[in-house]
N, C-alpha and C positions, 0 to 999 in steps of 0.2 A: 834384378841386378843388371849391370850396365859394365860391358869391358871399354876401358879408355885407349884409343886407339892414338893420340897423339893429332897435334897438326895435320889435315888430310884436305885433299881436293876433291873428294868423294863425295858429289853431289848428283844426282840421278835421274830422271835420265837427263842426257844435255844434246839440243839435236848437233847430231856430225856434219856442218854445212862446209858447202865447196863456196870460198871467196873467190871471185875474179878478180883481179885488177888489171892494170896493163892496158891496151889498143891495139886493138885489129888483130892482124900474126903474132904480136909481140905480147900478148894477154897468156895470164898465167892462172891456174890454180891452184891454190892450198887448200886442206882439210882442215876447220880449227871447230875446236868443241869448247872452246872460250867463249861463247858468246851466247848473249841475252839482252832484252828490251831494257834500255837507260829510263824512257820515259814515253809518256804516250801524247804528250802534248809541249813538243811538238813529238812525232811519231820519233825516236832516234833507238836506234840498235847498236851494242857495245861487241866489240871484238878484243882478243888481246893477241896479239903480234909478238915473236921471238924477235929483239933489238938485231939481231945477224940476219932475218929472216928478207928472199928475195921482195917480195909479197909487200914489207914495211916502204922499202924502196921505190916499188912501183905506186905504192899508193900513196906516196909522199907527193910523186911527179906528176900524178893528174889531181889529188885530193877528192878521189873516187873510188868506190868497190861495191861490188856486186854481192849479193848474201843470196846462194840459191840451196834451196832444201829437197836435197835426193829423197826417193823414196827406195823402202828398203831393200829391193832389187841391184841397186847400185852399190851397194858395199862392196864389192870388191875394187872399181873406181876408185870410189871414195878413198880407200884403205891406199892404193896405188898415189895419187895425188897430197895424202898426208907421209907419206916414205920417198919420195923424189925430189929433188930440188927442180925449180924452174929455169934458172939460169942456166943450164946443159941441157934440156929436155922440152920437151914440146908434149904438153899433158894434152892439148886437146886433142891432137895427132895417136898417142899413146895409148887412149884410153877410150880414143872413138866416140867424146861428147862432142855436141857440135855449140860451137859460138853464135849466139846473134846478136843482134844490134837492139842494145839498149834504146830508150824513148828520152832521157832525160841525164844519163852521163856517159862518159866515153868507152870503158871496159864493159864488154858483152857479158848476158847473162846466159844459163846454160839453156837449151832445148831443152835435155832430158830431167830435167830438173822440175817437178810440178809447180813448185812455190819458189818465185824469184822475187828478191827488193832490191833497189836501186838507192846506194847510200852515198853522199857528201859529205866529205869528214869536216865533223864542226870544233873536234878539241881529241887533243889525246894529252894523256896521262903518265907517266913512268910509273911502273909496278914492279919493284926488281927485275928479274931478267926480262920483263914486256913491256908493249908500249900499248897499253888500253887506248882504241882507236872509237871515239863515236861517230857514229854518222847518221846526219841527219837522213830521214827514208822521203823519198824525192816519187818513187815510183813502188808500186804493187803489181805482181803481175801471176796469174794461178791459169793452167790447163784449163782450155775450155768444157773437157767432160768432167771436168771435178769440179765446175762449178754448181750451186745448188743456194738459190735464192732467200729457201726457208731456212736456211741458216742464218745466224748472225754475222759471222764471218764473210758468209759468201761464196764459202763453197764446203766440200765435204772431206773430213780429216778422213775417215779411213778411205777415204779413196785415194790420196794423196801417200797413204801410207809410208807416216815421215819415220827413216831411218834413226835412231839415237845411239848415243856412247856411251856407257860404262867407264870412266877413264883407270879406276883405281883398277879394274881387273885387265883394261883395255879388249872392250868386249861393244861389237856391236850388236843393236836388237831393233824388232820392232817395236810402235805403241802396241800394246792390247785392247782392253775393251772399253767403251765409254760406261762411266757408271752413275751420271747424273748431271746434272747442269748449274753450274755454279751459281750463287743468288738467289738460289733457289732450291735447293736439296738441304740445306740448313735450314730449312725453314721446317723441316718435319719434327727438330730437334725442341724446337719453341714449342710445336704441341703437346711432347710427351710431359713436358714439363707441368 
């Protein structure tokens, strides 16, 4: 048996990444858990923006923003920067992340942050109250000691120990444990057969 919950956004986990947008002083951060890879070819990553939100506006005026992915220590940051507005506030001041200088658009990405991308918005979308933002990933950029070669990726998720959200309970967590390697753990399923 199955209880029917109704229409829900309860999708699990979702990482809680801090977006830059903005320049220089004037660079702001939000918290959005709206966001997921559009496609991988070319690399592009989807965000969705509140149409009121300061965040929409600045990243109208460069058509740029930064996707960096805290690790799970920074939740309370995090949590700080999705409750604040930018337009009265100075989040990096606040919050004691520090800004640097992107390689490839104008809004820094974070230090503290292990896994940072560098997006160019190439379309956005209306979705009732948001405005679905893609942007194309222009730059990669991961902690030198979380990197790790014999990875695929290139470097090592539990060392990055990326933060995620629970939205329907509004709960953050971290990942847990790796349990196999995709393309390859279905494959035991073909034997039994």
């Amino acid at each position: 048996m199955k209880k029917q919950l109704g229409p829900s956004d309860a999708i699990f986990p979702v990482p809680a990444a801090l977006i830059v947008s903005g320049i220089k002083e004037k660079a702001n951060i939000i918290t959005l858990a709206w966001i997921g890879v559009a496609s991988s070819t070319p690399p592009t990553i989807g965000i969705s923006v509140r149409k009121q939100r300061y965040t929409l506006e600045l990243i109208r005026k460069t058509g740029e923003f930064s996707v960096n992915f805290p690790g799970a220590s920074l939740y309370k940051q995090v949590d700080y920067c999705g409750m604040t507005t930018g337009r009265k506030t100075d989040k990096f001041k606040e919050t004691q992340l520090t800004p640097i200088e992107s390689k490839k658009i104008k809004p820094p990405i974070i230090k503290e942050c292990p896994y940072n991308i560098e997006c160019r918005v190439s379309k956005e979308i209306i979705i009732g109250d948001y405005i679905h933002i893609l942007g194309e990933v222009l730059e990669s950029h991961v902690d030198l000691d979380k990197v790790d070669n014999s990875k695929r990726a290139g470097f090592d998720m539990s060392k990055i120990d990326p933060l995620v959200y629970f939205a329907q309970a509004r709960e953050y967590w971290r990942v847990g444990e790796k349990l196999g390697d995709s393309y390859s753990v279905g494959n035991q399923i073909k034997k039994k057969s």
